[in-house]
C-alpha positions as MATLAB code, in Angstrom:
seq = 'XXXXXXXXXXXXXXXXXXXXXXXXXXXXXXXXXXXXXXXXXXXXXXXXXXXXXXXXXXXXXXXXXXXXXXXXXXXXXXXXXXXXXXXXXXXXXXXXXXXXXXXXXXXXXXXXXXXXXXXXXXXXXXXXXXXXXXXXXXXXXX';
ca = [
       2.967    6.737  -25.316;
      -0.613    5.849  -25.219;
      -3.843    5.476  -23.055;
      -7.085    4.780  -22.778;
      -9.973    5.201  -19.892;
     -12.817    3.666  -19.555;
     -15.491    4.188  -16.306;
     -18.596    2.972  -15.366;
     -21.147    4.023  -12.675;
     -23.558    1.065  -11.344;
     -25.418    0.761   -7.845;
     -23.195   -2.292   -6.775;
     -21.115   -3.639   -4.008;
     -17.753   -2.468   -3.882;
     -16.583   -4.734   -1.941;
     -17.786   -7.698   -4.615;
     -16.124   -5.801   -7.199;
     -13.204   -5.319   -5.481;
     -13.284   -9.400   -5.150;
     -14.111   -9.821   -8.475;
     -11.364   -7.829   -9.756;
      -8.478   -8.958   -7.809;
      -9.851  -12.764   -8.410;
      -7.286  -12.110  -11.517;
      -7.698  -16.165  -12.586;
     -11.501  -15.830  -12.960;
     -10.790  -12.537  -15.176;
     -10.944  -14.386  -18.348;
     -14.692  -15.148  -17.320;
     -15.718  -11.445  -17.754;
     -12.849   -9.536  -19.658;
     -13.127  -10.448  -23.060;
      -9.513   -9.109  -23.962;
      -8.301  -11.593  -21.536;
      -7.673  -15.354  -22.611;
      -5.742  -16.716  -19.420;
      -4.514  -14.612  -15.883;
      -2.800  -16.256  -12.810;
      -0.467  -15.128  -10.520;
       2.151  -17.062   -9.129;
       1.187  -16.345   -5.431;
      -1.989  -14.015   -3.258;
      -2.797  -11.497   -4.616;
      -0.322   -8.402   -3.389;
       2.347   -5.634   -3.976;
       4.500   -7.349   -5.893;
       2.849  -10.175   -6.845;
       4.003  -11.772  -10.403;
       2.137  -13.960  -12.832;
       1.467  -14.378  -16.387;
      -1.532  -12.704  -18.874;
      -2.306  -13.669  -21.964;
      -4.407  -11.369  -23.911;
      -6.954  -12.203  -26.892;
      -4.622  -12.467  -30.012;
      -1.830  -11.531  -28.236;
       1.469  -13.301  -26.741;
       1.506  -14.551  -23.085;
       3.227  -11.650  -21.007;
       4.770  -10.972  -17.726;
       2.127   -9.780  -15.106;
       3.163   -7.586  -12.023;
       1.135   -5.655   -9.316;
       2.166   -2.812   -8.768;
       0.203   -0.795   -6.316;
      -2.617   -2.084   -3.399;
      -4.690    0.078   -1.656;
      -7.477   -2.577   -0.419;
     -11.548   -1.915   -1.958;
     -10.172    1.382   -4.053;
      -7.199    0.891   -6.232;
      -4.290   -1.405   -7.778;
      -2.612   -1.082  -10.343;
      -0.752   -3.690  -12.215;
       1.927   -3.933  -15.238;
       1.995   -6.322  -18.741;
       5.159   -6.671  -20.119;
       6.776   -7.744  -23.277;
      10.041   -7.268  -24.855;
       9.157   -3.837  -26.165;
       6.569   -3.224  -24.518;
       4.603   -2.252  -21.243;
       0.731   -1.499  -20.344;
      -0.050   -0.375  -17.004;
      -3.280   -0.719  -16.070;
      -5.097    1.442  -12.863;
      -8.213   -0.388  -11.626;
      -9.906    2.597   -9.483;
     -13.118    2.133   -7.297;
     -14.911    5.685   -5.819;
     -17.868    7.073   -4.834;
     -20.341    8.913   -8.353;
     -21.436   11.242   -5.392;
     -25.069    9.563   -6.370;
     -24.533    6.613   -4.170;
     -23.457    4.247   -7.365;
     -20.001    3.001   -7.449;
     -17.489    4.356   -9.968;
     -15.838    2.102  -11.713;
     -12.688    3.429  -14.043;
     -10.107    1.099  -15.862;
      -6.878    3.381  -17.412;
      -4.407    1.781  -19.552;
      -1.074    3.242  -20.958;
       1.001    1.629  -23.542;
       4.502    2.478  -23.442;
       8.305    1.441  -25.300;
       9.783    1.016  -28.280;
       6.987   -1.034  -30.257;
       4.321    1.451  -28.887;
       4.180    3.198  -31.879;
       3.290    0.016  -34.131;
       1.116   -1.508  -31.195;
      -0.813    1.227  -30.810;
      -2.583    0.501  -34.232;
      -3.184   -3.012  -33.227;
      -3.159   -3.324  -29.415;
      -4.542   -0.147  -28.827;
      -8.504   -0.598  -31.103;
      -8.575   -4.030  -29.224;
      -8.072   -2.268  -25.587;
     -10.410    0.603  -26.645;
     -13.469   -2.454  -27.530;
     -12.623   -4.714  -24.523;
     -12.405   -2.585  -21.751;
     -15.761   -1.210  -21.987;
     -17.227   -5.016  -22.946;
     -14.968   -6.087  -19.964;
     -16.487   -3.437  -17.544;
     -20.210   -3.640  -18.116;
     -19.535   -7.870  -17.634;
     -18.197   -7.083  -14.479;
     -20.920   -4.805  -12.995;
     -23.322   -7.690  -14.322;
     -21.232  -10.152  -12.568;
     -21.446   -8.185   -9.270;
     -24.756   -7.443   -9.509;
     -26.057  -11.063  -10.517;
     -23.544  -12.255   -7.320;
     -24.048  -10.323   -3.941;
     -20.959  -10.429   -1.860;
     -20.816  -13.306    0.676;
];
């Protein structure tokens, strides 16, 4: 197994990010690990797409988990492969939203993918996140 976590704190909207986040088509507009995202229907508990990340293969895309303007969590996954990733929204206690992305690789190729997969996770996800608090903070919820 591996993982990675990555959080941000930023005075912003959580209910843009929360749009912004679950908009997973426009994800490739911010994330720069991501090169294409859809889902085959709404977004929702067990909602399946595709992902395709930078360098990488297309995968399957599920969602996992749904709890509305605080957390989802959704699944890639190849042939030997799987990354979760936890998308969590809460309160920094300092009235700035925290922001906190978690990733874990896990099967049979995660000890080779690690070394390639893993460096590329551990640059885009903090790239990704500071995009997105831009994003939210350059578009005020409607």
């Amino acid at each position: 197994m591996w993982d990675f976590e990555h959080s941000v704190e930023a005075p912003v909207s959580r209910e843009r990010v929360w749009t912004l986040w679950t908009e997973i088509e426009r994800w490739p507009s911010w994330n720069p690990g991501v090169v294409r995202a859809e889902l085959d229907g709404s977004f929702a508990e067990g909602a399946t797409g595709s992902v395709r990340a930078a360098g990488g293969p297309a995968s399957k895309l599920r969602v996992l988990t749904v709890e509305p303007e605080r957390r989802f969590v959704t699944e890639a996954s190849e042939r030997l492969m799987r990354l979760r990733f936890e998308h969590e929204l809460g309160d920094s206690g300092d009235g700035q939203l925290r922001i906190t992305q978690r990733v874990q690789m896990t099967g049979l190729a995660t000890p080779l993918m690690r070394r390639t997969v893993g460096p590329r996770l551990e640059r885009s996800i903090p790239v990704g996140l500071a995009n997105l608090v831009e994003l939210a903070k350059s578009q005020p919820a409607a």
